[in-house]
Structure formats: structure tokens, C-alpha cells
C-alpha distance (Angstrom), angle and dihedral (degrees) to the residues before:
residue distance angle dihedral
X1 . . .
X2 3.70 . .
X3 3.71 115.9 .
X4 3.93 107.8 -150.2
X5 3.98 96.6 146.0
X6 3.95 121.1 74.2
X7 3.56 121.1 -135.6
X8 3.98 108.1 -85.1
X9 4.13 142.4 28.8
X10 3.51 125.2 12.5
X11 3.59 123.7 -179.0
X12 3.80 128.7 -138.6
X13 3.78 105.5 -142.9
X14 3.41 106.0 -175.7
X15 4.04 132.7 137.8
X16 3.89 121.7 -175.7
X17 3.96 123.9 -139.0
X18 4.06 91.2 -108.5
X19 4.03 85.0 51.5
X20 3.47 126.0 108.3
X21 4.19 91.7 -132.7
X22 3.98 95.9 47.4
X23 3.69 115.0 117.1
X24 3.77 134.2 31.6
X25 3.63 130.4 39.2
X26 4.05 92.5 -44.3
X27 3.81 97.2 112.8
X28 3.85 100.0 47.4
X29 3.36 84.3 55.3
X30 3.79 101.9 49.8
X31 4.06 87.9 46.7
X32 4.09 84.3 54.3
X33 3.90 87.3 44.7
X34 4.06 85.1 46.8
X35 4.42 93.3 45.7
X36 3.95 84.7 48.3
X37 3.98 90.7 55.6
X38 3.74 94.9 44.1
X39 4.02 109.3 -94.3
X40 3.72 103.6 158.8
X41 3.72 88.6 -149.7
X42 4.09 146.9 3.2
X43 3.94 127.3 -122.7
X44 4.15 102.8 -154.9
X45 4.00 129.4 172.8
X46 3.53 117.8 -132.6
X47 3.40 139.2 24.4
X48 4.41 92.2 -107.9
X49 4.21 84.0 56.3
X50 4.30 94.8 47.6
X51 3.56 93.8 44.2
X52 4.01 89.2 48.0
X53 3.58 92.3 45.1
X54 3.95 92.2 50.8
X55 3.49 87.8 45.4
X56 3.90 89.7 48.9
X57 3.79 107.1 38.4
X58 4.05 118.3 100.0
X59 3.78 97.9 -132.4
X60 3.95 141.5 -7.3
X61 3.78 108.1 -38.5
X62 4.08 117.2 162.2
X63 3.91 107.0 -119.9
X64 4.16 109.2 -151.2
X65 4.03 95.2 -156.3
X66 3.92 132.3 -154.6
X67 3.55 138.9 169.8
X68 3.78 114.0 -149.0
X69 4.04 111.2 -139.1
X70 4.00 142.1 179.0
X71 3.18 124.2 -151.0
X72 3.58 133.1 169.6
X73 3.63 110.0 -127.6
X74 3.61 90.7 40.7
X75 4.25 139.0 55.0
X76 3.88 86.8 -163.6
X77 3.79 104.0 105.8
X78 3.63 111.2 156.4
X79 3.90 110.8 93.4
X80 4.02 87.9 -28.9
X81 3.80 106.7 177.9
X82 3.30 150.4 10.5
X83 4.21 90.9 -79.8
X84 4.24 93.0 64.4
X85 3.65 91.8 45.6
X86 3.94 91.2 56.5
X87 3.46 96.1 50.0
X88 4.38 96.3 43.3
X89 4.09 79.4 51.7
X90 3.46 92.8 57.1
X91 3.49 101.3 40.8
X92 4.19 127.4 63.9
X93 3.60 106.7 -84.0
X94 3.56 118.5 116.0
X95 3.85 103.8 -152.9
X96 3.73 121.3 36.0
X97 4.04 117.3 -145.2
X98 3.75 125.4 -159.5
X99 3.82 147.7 164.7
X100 3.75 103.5 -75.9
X101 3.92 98.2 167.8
X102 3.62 121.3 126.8
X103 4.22 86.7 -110.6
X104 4.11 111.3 120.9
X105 4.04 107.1 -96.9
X106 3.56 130.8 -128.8
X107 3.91 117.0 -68.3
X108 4.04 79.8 3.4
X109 3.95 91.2 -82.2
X110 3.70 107.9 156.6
X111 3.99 140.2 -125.9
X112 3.70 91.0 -115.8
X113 3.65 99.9 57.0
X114 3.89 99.4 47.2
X115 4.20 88.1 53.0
X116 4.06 86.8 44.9
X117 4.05 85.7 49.6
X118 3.94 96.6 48.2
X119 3.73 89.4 35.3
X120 4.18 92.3 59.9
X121 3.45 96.4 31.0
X122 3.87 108.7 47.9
X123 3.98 144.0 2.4
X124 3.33 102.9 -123.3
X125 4.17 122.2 123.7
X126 4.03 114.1 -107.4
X127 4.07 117.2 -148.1
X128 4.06 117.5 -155.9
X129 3.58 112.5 -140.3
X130 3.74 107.3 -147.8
X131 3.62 152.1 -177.3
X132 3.04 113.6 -174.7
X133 4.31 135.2 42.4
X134 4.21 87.0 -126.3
X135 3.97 83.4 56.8
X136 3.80 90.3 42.0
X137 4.01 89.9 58.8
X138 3.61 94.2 40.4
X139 4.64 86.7 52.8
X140 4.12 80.1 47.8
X141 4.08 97.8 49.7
X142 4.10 83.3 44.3
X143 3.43 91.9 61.0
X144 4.11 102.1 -108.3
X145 3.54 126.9 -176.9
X146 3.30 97.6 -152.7
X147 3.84 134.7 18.3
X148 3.80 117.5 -153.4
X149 3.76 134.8 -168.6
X150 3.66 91.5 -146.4
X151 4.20 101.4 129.6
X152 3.48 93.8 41.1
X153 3.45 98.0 140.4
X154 3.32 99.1 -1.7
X155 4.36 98.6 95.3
X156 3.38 129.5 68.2
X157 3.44 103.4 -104.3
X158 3.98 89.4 52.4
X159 3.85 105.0 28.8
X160 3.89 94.4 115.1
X161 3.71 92.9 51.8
X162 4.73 107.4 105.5
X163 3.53 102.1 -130.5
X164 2.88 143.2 -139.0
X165 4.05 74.4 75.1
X166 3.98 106.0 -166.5
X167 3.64 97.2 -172.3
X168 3.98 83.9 51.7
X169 3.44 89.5 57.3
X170 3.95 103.7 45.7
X171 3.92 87.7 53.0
X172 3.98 95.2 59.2
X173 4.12 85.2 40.9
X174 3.75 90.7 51.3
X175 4.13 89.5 41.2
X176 3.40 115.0 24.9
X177 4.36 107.8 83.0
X178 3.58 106.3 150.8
X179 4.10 94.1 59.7
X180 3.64 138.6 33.4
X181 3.70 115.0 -97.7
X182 4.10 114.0 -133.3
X183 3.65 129.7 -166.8
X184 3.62 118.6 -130.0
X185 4.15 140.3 157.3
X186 3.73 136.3 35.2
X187 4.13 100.2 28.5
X188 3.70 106.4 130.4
X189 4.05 95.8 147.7
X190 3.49 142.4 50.3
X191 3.92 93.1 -116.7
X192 3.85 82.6 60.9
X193 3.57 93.9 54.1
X194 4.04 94.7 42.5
X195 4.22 79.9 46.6
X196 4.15 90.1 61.0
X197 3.56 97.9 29.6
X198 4.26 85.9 60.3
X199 3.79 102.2 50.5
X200 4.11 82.1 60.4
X201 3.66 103.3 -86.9
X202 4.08 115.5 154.6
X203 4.09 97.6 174.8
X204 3.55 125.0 58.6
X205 3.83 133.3 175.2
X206 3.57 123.4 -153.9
X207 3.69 131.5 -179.8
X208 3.66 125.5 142.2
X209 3.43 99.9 36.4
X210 4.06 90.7 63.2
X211 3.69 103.9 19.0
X212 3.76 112.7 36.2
X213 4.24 103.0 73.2
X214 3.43 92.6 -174.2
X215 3.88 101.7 57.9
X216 3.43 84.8 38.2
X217 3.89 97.1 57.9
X218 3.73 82.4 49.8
X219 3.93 101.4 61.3
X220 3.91 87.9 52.5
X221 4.09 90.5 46.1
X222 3.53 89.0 55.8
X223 3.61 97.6 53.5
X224 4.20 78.7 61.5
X225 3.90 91.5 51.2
X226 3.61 90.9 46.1
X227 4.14 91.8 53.3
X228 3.70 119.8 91.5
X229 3.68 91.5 -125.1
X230 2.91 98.0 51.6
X231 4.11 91.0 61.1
X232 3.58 93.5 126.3
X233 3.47 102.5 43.0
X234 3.92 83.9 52.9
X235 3.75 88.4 53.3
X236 4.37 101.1 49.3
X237 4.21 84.5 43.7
């Protein structure tokens, strides 16, 4: 098991094309902003962002890369196939995250040949983002670096599940030996950090909840739509 990714903070910097932050050198410069304020690491989509951000970054930082991909046959999109794992190995991430739910992948490839492919043809760590604790032991028997809560809620067989789901969390910490355990999804306050970080927890990824203005605006207007003076503000939103 190949530890890449200190014990603490990392930040998801990540900015969709029908996002107000996508494009330019935004992202390097929120990764910086995240280094300065103590992230041990960076979570970035595409290979044009991780390359920036290594470019960007004062000092070693481990970058966990992604690319984010549609396909029709498929609803895995992170790192689906055999193409997005090529191009994160060549490019300057130093952990590779993928899809590694249960859910059939694109062009049926499977889970076990893209972590034989990375494991013979590079050295860099590879994270499972899962949603489920069945998916969680099959990332362990595959020989996973790192196990993350990321689709928690997020696939069809878990999509009515509130995340970030504690109890979730303290089973893979209490199960899950042969890789390290990582927080992600759903914390937006400090209780919900100090909620993971006391069922055992020692790596947490946040993204929205720092990096995403917009959404972040919103939580703050809705405590105005939910005030009683604020009744017809509530009612022209």
C-alpha cells in the first residue's frame, strides 16, 4: 500500500465547463490558495488542470487526479476506461482515482484490468471512489491505496442515503485494513468534519463546501428564505 497522502485536508479543486470558475488559470490558483491554508493535498479533473496546478503550486503537494467522462453505455464517469487512465499516467498527478462501484463500465472494460494496467505500467497510488461497503471490500481485495467515500449517495442504489454518512464511515474504519480509508461527500460544516474526524477518520476530502462560490452563496441565501422576514424575498426567489 503506497502512502502518497499525509494525514489531514485535501482539497477538491475542480470547476465544470457550465461553471462560472472553469477555464483559465483559476484552479492553480485556488490549489495555491488551498497549500497556503494547509491542505495536505489537491483532488483536480483533467489532465490541463493537474499539470497547471503542478506547474502552479509553491512546493511538493500530492495531486489525486481524475478525468470526468460520459459515455453512453455507461453512468460510470470518473476515470471510466482504459483511455483516462493513460492520459492521468502520463500526466503529473500522483494518485489516480476512478469509478470503482460495482455498476457495468464503459465498453464493459472491468475494474480489475484498469488497476492491473496502472499497476504494470506506472508507480503512482490509485484511490477507489465508492458507494457502497460491498464496493469498499471489493477496492481492498484489488489491492487499493486508498478507499474513498466519494459516491456515497451519488448511485442509484444509494442516492437516498444523507451524506456525509458517519456511521458509513466508522464501518469501513473499523473494517477496511489493507487500504486507507478517506472521507469524502456531503461535509459543508465544521460539525461535519468534527463528526468524521471522531469515528477515527485521518483523511478527509472537501470540495464544494470551500471551492464552489456559487453553492456556497446559496447555503447562506437560504438561511434568508428560511427567515420570517424575509417572507417576501422567499416568495419573488
Amino acid at each position: 500500500m503506497k502512502q502518497v497522502i499525509p494525514r489531514g485536508l485535501v482539497v477538491s479543486c475542480q470547476a465544470l465547463k457550465d461553471e462560472p470558475l472553469y477555464g483559465g488559470s483559476t484552479i492553480p490558483k485556488m490549489a495555491e490558495a488551498a497549500r497556503q491554508g494547509g491542505a495536505v493535498g489537491i483532488r483536480a479533473n483533467t489532465v490541463r488542470d493537474i499539470n497547471a496546478i503542478r506547474k502552479h503550486i509553491q512546493g511538493p503537494l500530492p495531486i489525486i487526479g481524475l478525468i470526468k467522462k460520459n459515455y453512453p453505455d455507461s453512468s460510470i464517469y470518473i476515470t471510466p476506461t482504459l483511455r483516462e487512465v493513460k492520459s492521468l499516467i502520463r500526466s503529473s498527478c500522483d494518485v489516480i482515482a476512478l469509478d470503482a462501484t460495482l455498476r457495468t463500465r464503459p465498453g464493459r472494460e472491468t475494474l480489475e484490468s484498469l488497476v492491473a494496467y496502472i499497476r504494470a505500467n506506472c508507480d503512482k497510488a490509485i484511490m477507489a471512489d465508492i458507494a457502497t461497503y460491498e464496493e469498499a471490500q471489493n477496492a481492498e481485495r484489488l489491492g487499493f491505496d486508498y478507499i474513498s467515500t466519494t459516491l456515497r449517495s451519488y448511485t442509484e442504489q444509494t442516492k437516498d442515503i444523507a451524506i456525509p454518512d458517519v456511521e458509513f464511515c466508522k464501518q469501513l474504519v473499523e473494517n477496511i485494513h489493507g487500504s486507507t480509508v478517506i472521507a469524502e461527500g456531503g461535509i459543508h460544516s465544521f460539525m461535519d468534519l468534527k463528526r468524521i474526524l471522531d469515528v477515527g477518520i485521518e483523511h478527509v476530502i472537501i470540495g464544494g463546501a470551500i471551492t464552489r462560490p456559487q453553492f456556497i452563496t446559496s447555503y447562506f441565501v437560504d438561511v434568508f428564505l428560511q427567515h420570517p422576514r424575509f417572507a417576501e424575498m422567499k416568495k419573488n426567489a
